[in-house]
C-alpha positions in Angstrom: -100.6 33.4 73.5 -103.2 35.6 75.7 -105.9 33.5 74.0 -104.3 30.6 75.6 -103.3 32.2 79.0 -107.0 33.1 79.5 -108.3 29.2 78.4 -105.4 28.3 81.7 -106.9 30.9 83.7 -110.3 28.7 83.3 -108.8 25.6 84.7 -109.3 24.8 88.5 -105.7 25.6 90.5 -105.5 21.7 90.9 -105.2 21.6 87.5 -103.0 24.1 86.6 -100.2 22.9 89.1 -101.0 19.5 87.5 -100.2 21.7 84.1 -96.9 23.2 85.6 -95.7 19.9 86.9 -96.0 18.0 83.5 -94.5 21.4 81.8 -91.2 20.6 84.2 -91.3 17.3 83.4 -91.1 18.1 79.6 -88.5 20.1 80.5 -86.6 17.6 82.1 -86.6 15.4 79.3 -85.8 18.2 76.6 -82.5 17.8 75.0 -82.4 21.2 74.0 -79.5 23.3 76.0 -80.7 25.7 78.2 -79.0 28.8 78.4 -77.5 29.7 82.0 -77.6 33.8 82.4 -74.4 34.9 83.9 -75.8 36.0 87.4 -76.4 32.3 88.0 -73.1 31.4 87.3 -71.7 34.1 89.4 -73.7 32.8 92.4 -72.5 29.2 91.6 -68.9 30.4 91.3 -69.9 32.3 94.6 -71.1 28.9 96.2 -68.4 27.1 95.0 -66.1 29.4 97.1 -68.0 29.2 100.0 -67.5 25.5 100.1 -64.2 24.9 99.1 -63.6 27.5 102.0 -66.0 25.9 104.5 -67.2 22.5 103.2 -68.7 21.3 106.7 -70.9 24.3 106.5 -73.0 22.3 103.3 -75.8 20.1 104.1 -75.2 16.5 102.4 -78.0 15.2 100.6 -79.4 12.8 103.2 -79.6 15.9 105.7 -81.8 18.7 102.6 -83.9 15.6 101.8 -84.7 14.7 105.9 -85.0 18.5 106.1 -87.8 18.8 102.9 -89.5 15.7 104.4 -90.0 17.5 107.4 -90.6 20.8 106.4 -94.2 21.9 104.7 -92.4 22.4 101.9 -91.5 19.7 99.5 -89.1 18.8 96.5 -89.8 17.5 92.9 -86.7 15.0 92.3 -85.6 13.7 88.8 -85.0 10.2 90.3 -82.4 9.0 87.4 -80.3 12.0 88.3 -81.2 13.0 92.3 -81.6 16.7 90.6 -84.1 18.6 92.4 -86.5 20.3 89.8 -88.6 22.6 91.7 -89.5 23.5 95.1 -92.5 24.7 96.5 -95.3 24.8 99.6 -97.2 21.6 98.8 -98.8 21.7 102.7 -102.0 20.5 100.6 -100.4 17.2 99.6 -97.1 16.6 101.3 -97.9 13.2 101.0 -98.0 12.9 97.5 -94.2 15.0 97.4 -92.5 13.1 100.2 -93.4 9.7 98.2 -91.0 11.1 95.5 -88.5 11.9 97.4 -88.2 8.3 99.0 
C-alpha cells in the first residue's frame, strides 16, 4: 500500500482529486453495505430530534442547493438519488460543480 501511496503522491493535485472523485463514484455504485459507526447514528437520532422539534428551523433542498451555488464551496450530487456525496472548496472550478447540481 505505501508503494502505491507514494506512485499517488507523484500525480499532479488535478489528478489526484480527479482520482478521489472517480474513488466516490465507485463508491456510489458499490452494493456492498457500508457499515454506519454508532456516533453517526447518534447524531442523526440527534438531528432527527431537532427537527421533529423545530422543523421550520431545516433548510429544504431548494434553499442548501441555492445556498452551495452561491457559496465557493460546492456539492457532488448522485443525480438518480439527489444524495449529496461529498462536499468541498472547489473555488478553482465552481463551474464545473454547479453544472451538477443543476
Amino acid at each position: 500500500m505505501a508503494n502505491v501511496l507514494e506512485e499517488l503522491e507523484k500525480l499532479s493535485v488535478a489528478e489526484r482529486l480527479q482520482l478521489v472523485e472517480d474513488l466516490w463514484d465507485s463508491i456510489a455504485r458499490s452494493t456492498a453495505e457500508v457499515p454506519i459507526p454508532q456516533w453517526q447514528k447518534d447524531e442523526l437520532a440527534r438531528r432527527k430530534e431537532i427537527y421533529l422539534r423545530t422543523p421550520e428551523s431545516v433548510l429544504t433542498w431548494d434553499q442548501a442547493k441555492c445556498d452551495l451555488l452561491q457559496s465557493t464551496y460546492c456539492s457532488q450530487v448522485d443525480r438518480n438519488s439527489g444524495i449529496v456525496c461529498s462536499v468541498f472548496h472547489c473555488a478553482q472550478d465552481p463551474d464545473k460543480w454547479r453544472e451538477r447540481l443543476t
